[in-house]
C-alpha positions in Angstrom: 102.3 102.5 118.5 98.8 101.7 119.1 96.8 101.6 115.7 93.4 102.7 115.8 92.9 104.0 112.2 93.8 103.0 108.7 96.0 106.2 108.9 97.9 104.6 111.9 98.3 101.4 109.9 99.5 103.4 106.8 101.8 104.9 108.4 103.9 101.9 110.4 103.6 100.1 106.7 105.4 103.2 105.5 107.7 102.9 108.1 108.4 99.3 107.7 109.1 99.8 103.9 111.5 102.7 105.0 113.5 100.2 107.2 113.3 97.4 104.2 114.6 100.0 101.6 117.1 100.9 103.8 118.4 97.2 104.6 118.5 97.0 100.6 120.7 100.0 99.9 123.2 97.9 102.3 122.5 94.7 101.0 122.5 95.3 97.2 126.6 96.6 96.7 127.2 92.7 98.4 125.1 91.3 96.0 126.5 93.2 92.7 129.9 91.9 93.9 128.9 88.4 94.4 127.2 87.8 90.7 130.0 87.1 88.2 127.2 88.0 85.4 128.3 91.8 84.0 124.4 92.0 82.9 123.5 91.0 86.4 126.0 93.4 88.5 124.6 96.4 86.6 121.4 95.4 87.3 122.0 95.1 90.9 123.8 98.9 90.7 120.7 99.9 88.3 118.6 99.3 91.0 120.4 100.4 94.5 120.5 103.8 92.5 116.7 103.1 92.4 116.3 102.2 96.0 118.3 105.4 97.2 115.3 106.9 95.2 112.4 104.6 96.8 114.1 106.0 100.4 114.1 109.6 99.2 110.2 109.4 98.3 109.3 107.5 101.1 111.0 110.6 102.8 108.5 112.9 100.8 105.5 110.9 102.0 107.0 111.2 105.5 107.3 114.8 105.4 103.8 115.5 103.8 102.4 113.8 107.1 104.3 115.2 109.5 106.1 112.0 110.9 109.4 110.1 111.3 110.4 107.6 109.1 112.2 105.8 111.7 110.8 103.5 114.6 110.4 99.8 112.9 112.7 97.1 111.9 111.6 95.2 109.2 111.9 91.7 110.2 110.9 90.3 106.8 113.2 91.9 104.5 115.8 91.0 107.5 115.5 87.3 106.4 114.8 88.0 103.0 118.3 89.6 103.1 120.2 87.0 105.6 118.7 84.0 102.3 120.7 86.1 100.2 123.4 86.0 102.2 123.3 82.4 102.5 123.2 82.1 99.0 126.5 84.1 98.6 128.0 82.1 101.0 127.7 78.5 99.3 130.2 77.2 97.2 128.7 77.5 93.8 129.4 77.6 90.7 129.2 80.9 89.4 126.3 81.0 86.7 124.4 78.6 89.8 125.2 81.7 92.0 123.6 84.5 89.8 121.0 82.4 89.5 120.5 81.4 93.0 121.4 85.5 93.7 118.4 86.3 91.2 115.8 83.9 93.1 117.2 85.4 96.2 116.4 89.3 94.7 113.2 88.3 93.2 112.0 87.1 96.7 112.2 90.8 98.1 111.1 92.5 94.7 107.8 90.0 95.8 107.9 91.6 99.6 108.8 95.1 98.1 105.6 95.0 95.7 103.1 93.3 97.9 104.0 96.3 100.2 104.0 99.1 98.3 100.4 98.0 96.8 99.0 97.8 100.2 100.3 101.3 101.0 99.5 102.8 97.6 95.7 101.5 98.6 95.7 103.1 101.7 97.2 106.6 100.4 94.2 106.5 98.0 91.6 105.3 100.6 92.6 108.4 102.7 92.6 110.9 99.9 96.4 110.8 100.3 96.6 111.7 96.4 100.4 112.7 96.0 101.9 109.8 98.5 99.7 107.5 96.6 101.2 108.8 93.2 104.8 108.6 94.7 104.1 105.3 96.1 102.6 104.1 92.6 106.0 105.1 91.0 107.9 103.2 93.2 105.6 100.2 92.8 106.0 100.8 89.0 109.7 100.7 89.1 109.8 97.5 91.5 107.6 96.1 89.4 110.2 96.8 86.1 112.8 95.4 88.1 111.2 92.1 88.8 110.5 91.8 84.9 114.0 93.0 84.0 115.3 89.9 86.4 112.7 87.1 84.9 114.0 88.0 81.8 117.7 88.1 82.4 117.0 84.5 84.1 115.1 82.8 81.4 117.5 84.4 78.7 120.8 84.1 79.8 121.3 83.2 83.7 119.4 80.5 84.4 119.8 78.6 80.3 123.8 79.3 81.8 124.0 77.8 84.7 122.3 74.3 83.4 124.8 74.2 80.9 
């Protein structure tokens, strides 16, 4: 795709985010079953139910332009997901692995928000008014998610796993 415009560029963002929240809804079931934490495998499920939701409005956004969602790979949240899997696969202990498994999700809530700001931007720069109030929600509930993991770590995870 040859990107002349900030349109072009909003829309292979869009499409790198669809591929990212797609890699998630995979990734996230693994990563419910690898925390030992109850608090922290419903917070994992909490939020692939959200991500199925992040796909279907990126869907919405797609369909208001007129293009596929499909075409990119996100390369990013491809090694954002393969730490995680690292993670899961060292011999921890298991309040060290929810805490290491937190870090690891906190890294692409990071990706996921730096994204969805740029893209929100753009929606408004082109008038885009409705994708850039769907993407604001998702950022908004990305955002949530981050501060719901920084508090389960400094409250129970992290205070656990230096006991």
């Amino acid at each position: 795709m040859q990107m002349e415009s900030l349109q072009d560029l909003f829309v292979d963002q869009l499409k790198d985010l669809y591929n990212a929240e797609g890699q998630l809804v995979k990734a996230l079931p693994k990563m419910a079953k690898a925390a030992s934490n109850p608090q922290l495998q419903a917070a994992f499920t909490e939020h692939l139910a959200q991500t199925r939701e992040h796909v279907e409005r990126l869907e919405q956004v797609f369909n208001t332009l007129g293009e596929s969602p499909k075409g990119k790979k996100c390369k990013a949240m491809e090694g954002l997901i393969e730490e995680g899997k690292d993670m899961m696969d060292e011999d921890a202990e298991p309040e060290v692995m929810d805490a290491g498994l937190i870090a690891a999700a906190q890294r692409v809530e990071h990706y996921e928000i730096a994204g969805y700001g740029c893209v929100r931007t753009y929606a408004k720069l082109l008038g885009n008014n409705e994708a850039a109030r769907l993407l604001q929600k998702t950022l908004d509930e990305e955002g949530q998610t981050d501060k719901k993991l920084t508090d389960l770590a400094e409250r129970l995870i992290n205070v656990q796993a230096q006991a």
